[in-house]
C-alpha positions as CSV (number, residue, x, y, z in Angstrom):
1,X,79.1,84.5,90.5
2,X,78.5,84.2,94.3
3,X,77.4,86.6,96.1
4,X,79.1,87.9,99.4
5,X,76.4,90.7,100.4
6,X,74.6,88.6,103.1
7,X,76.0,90.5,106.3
8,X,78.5,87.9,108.3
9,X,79.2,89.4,111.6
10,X,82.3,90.7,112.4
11,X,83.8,89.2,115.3
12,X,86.6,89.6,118.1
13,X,88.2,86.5,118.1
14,X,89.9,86.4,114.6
15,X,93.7,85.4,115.0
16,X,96.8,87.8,114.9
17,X,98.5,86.8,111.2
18,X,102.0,88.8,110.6
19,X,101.6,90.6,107.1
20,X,103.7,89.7,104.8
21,X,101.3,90.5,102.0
22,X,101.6,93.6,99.3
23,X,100.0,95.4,101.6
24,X,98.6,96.4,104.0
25,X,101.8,95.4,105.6
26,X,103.1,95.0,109.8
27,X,102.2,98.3,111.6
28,X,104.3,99.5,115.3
29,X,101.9,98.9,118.2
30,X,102.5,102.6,119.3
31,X,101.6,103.6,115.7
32,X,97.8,102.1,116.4
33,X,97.9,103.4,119.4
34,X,98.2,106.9,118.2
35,X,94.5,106.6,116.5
36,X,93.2,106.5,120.0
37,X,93.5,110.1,121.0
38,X,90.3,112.0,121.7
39,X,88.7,113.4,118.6
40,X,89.1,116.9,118.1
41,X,87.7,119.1,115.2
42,X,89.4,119.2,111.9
43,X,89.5,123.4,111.7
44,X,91.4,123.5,115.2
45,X,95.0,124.8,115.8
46,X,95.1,121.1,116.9
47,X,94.5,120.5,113.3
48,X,96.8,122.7,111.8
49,X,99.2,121.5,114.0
50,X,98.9,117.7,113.3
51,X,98.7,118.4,109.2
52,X,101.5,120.8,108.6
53,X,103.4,118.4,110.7
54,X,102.7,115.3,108.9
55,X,103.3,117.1,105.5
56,X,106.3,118.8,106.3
57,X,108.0,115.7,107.5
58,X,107.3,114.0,104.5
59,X,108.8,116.7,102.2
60,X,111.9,116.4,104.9
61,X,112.3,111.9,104.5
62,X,111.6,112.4,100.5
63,X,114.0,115.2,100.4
64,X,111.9,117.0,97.8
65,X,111.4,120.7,97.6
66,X,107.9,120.0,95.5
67,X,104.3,120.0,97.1
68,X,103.1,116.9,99.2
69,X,99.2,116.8,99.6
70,X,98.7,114.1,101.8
71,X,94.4,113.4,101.7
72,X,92.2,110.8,103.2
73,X,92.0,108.0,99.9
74,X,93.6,105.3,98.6
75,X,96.7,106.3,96.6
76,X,95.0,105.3,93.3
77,X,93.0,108.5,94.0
78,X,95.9,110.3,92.3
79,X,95.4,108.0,89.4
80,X,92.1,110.1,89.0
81,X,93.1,113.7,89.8
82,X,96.3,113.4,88.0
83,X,94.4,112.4,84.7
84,X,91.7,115.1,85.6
85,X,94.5,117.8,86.2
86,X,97.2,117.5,83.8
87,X,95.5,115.6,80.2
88,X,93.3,117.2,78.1
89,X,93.6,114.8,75.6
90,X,96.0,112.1,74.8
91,X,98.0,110.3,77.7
92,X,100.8,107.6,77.0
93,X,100.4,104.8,79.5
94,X,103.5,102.0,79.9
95,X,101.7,98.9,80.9
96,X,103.3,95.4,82.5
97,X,100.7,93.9,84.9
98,X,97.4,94.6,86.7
99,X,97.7,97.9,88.0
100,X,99.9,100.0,85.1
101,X,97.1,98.2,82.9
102,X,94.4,99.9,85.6
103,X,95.7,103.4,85.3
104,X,94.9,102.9,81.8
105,X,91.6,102.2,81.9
106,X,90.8,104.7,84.7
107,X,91.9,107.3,81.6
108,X,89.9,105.9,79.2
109,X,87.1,105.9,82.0
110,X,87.9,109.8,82.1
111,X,87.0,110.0,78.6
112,X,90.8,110.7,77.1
113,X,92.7,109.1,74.6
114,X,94.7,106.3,75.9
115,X,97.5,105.0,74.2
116,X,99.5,102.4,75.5
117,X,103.1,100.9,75.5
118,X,102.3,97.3,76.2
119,X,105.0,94.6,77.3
120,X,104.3,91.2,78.7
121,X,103.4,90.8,82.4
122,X,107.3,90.9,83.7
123,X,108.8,92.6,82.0
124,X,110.1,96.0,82.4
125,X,109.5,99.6,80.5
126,X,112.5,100.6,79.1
127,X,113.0,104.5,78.6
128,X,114.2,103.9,74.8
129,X,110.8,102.3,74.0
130,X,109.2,105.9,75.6
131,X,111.6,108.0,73.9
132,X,110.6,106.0,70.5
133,X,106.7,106.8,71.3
134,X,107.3,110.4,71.8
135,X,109.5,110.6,68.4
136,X,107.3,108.9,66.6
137,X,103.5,109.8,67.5
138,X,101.9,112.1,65.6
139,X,99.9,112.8,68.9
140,X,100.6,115.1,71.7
141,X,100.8,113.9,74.9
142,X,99.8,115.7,77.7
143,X,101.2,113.1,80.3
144,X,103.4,109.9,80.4
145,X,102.4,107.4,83.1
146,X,104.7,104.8,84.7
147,X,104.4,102.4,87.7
148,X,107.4,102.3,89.6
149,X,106.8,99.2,91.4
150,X,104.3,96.5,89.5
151,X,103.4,94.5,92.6
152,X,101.2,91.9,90.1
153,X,104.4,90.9,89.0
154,X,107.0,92.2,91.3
155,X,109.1,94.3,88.8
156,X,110.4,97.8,89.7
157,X,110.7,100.4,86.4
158,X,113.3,102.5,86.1
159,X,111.4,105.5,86.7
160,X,114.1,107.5,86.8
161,X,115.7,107.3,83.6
162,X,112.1,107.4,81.8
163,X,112.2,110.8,83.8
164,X,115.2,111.7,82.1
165,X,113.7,110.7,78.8
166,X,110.2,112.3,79.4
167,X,112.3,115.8,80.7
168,X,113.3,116.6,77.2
169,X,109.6,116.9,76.2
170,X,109.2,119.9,78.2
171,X,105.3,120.1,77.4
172,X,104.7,116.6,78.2
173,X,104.0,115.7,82.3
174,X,105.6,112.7,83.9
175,X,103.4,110.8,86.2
176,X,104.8,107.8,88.2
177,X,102.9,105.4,90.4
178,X,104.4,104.5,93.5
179,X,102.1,103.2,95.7
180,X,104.1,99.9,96.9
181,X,107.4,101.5,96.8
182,X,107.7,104.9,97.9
183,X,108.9,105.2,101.3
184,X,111.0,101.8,101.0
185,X,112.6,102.4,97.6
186,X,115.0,105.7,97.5
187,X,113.9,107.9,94.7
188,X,115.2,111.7,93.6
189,X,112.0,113.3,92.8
190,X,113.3,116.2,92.1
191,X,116.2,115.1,90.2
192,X,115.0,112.9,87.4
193,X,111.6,115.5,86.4
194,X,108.5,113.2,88.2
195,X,105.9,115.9,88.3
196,X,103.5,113.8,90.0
197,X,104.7,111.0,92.2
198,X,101.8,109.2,94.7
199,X,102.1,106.2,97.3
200,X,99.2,104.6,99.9
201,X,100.1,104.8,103.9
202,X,99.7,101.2,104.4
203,X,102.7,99.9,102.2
204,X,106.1,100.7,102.5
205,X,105.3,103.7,104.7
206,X,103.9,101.2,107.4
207,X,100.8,102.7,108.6
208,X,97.3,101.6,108.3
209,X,96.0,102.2,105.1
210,X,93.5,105.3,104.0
211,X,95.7,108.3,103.2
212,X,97.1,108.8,100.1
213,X,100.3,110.8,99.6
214,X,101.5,112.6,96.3
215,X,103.9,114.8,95.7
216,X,103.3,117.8,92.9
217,X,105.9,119.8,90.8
218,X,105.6,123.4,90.2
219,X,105.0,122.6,86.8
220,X,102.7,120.2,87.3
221,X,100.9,122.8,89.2
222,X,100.7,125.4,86.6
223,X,99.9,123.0,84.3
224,X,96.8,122.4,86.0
225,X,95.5,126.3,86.4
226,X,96.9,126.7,82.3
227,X,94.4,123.7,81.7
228,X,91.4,125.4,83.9
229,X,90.0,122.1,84.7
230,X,90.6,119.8,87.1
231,X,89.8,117.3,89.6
232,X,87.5,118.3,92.6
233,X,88.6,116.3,95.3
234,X,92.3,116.0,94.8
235,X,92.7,119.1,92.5
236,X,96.3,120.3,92.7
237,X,95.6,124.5,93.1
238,X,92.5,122.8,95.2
239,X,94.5,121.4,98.2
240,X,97.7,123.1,97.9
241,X,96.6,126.7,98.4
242,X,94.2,125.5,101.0
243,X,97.1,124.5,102.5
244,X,99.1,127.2,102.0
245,X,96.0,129.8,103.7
246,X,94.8,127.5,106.4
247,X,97.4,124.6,107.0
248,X,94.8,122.0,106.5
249,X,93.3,120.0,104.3
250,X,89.6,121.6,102.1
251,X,87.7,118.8,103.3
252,X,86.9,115.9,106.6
253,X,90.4,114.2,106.8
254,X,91.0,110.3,108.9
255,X,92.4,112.2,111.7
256,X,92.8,109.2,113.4
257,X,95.5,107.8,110.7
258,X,96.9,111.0,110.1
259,X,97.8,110.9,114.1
260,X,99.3,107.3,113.2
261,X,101.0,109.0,110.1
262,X,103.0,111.7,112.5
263,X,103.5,108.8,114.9
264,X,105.3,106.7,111.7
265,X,106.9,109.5,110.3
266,X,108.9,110.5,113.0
267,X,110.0,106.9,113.3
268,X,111.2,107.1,109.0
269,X,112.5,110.3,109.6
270,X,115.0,108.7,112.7
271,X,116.2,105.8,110.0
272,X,116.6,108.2,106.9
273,X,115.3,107.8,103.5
274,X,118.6,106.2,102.6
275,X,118.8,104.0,105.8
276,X,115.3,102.6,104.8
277,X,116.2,102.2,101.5
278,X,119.3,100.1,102.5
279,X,117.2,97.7,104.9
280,X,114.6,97.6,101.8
281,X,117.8,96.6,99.4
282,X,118.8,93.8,102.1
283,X,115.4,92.0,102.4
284,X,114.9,92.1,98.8
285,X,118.2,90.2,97.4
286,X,117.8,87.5,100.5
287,X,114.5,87.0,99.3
288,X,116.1,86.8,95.6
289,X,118.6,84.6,96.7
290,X,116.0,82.3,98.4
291,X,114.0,82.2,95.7
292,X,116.6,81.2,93.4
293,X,117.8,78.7,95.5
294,X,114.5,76.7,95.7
295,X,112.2,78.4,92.3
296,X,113.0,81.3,90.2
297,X,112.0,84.9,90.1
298,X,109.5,85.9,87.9
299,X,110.2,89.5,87.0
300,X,113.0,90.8,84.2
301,X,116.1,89.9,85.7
302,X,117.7,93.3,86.8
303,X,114.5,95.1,87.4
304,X,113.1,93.3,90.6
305,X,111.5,95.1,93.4
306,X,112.8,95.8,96.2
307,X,109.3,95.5,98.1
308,X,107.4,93.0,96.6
309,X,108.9,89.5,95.3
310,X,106.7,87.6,92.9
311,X,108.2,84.3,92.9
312,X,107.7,81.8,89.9
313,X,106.6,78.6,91.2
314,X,108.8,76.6,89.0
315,X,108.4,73.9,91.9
316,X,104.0,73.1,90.9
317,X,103.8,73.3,94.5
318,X,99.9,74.3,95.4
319,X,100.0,77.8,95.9
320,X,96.9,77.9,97.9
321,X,97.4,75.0,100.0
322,X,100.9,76.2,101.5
323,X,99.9,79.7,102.2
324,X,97.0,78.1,104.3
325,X,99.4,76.0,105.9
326,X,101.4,78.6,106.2
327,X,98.8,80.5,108.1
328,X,97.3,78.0,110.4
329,X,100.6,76.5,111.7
330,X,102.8,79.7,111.7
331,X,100.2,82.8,111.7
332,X,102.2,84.4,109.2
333,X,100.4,85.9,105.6
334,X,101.7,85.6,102.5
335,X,100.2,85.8,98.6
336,X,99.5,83.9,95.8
337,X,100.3,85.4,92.2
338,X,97.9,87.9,91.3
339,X,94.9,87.4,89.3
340,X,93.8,84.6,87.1
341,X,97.1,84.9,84.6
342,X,99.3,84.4,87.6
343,X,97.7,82.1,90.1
344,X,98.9,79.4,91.3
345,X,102.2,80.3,88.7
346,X,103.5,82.8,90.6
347,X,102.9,83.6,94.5
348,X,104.5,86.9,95.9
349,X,106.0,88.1,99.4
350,X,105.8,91.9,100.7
351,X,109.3,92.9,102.5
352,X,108.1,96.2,103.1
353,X,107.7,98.5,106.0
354,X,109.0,97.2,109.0
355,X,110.3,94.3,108.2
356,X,113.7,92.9,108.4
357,X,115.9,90.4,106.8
358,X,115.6,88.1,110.0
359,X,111.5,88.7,109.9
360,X,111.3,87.7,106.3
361,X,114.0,85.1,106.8
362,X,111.0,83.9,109.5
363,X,108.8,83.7,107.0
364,X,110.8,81.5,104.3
365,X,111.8,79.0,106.3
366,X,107.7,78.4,107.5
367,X,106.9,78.1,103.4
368,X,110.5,75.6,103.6
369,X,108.7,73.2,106.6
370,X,105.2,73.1,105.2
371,X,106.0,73.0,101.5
372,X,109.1,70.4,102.2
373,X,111.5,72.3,100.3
């Protein structure tokens, strides 16, 4: 293995590159900006004000009447404290790529017992295959954990009818990963029985990344004090009643993001949840159709997401060679398929955010010129 611990100097003169990546993704100029206010302290009015506002208007674009604690992490924190609050001991993981797969081991990690529902990297969970776990175990599970949106291998779960499923197991929690999805991919929270739902600020929300943002259930929340254990850091009773008393969160927050946050916000609460899902829908079947047209898509048909394509390279073009290209003659970011299963067999494109069909269409017809499709 190399070793990349020698310092190397970071410099000013690196070159602008339009994301296009999984995230982090583009970010509004005025949204940066925001980070440069003065610094104030973090048990001010000034504080309240900024926190209650940022959280409240998040509970307002996800149209949820649960708890959003918003903290300074990434949003995997929530893989953590949502394992620490809500198992005691078993917890039924669905697996299809890297990160579903890494939710699992951070559970094992925690010392629980881990079962799994494994399908092949792109394919979908299907709720039947959940119900059939819960029928048939002779285990109680304390949780079921889904990703929403598999950005190794671009395939969005139907998290909403496994919440249908899980909701007839009234003493089983429902835990759904949405960190490169929420805030570009419309989901009823509320409706379909996700107890615990968490996303990262620097995907589909378009900010720059170190908050994470969850949303909690009632239920998930008295789970947590019935259970009398729980995480620290991003304990549910922890940094909900904190905020309830003070309006803030119980330890340091980024201010500076969380004033980029409110900045954002305001921005995704002016398009609507809907409206942003909409413009999310449109990039994602152009890219499809693109795809199509010159490769194919990797994922499931019928359960692609809507923002992250992972595109099968049914072409043997070098992966790694055009998004180079790609980036020297255009100044535009894209990414190769994740890990050493995908490589150079898949390569994937983040419409998230900000973006639009005619930005993405931007960045299609740059891989069309260097890769002489």
């Amino acid at each position: 293995m190399v070793s990349v611990s020698k310092k190397r100097e970071y410099k000013d003169e690196y070159p602008d590159k339009t994301l296009y990546i999984p995230g982090p993704t583009e970010v509004r100029e005025d949204v940066i900006q925001a980070m440069c206010e003065p610094m104030f302290g973090h048990r001010t009015d000034r504080m309240t004000d900024l926190y209650t506002t940022i959280v409240e208007d998040t509970k307002e674009f996800l149209d949820t009447e649960h708890d959003v604690v918003i903290l300074t992490a990434s949003g995997t924190e929530f893989w953590e404290a949502s394992t620490l609050n809500l198992v005691d001991e078993n917890i039924l993981v669905a697996t299809c790529g890297s990160f579903s797969e890494r939710h699992a081991n951070v559970a094992e990690r925690l010392g629980k017992s881990v079962d799994t529902l494994e399908y092949d990297w792109g394919q979908a969970v299907k709720p039947e295959d959940i119900r059939d776990a819960l029928e048939t175990s002779d285990k109680h599970y304390d949780v079921v954990a889904c990703v929403m949106n598999e950005s190794s291998t671009g395939v969005r779960n139907p998290i909403e009818d496994i919440g249908d499923v899980v909701a007839e197991y009234p003493d089983t929690y429902f835990v759904v990963d949405a960190v490169s999805s929420l805030g570009g991919d419309y989901v009823d929270i509320d409706r379909h029985n996700i107890d615990v739902i968490f996303a990262s600020s620097q995907k589909a929300f378009a900010m720059p990344p170190g908050l994470a943002i969850c949303v909690v259930s009632g239920d998930a929340y008295d789970r947590e004090i019935e259970k009398g254990t729980a995480s620290w850091y991003g304990g549910f009773q922890r940094t909900i009643d904190y905020y309830d008393r003070k309006g803030q969160t119980h330890s340091t927050p980024a201010i500076p993001i969380m004033l980029a946050y409110r900045k954002q916000m305001k921005y995704m609460l002016d398009e609507g949840h809907k409206a942003r899902d909409q413009r999310h829908r449109e990039m994602a079947e152009y890219t499809r159709s693109w795809a199509k047209e010159h490769f194919e898509m990797f994922p499931e048909s019928g359960y692609e997401s809507q923002t992250v394509a992972c595109i099968e390279n049914t072409r043997g073009i070098d992966v790694a060679e055009t998004i180079e290209a790609v980036s020297e003659e255009y100044d535009m970011a894209f990414s190769n398929g994740y890990g050493s299963q995908l490589g150079e067999k898949t390569f994937r494109i983040g419409h998230m955010g900000e973006h639009t069909v005619e930005s993405v269409t931007a960045l299609t017809d740059a891989i069309e010129d260097v890769a002489g499709l």
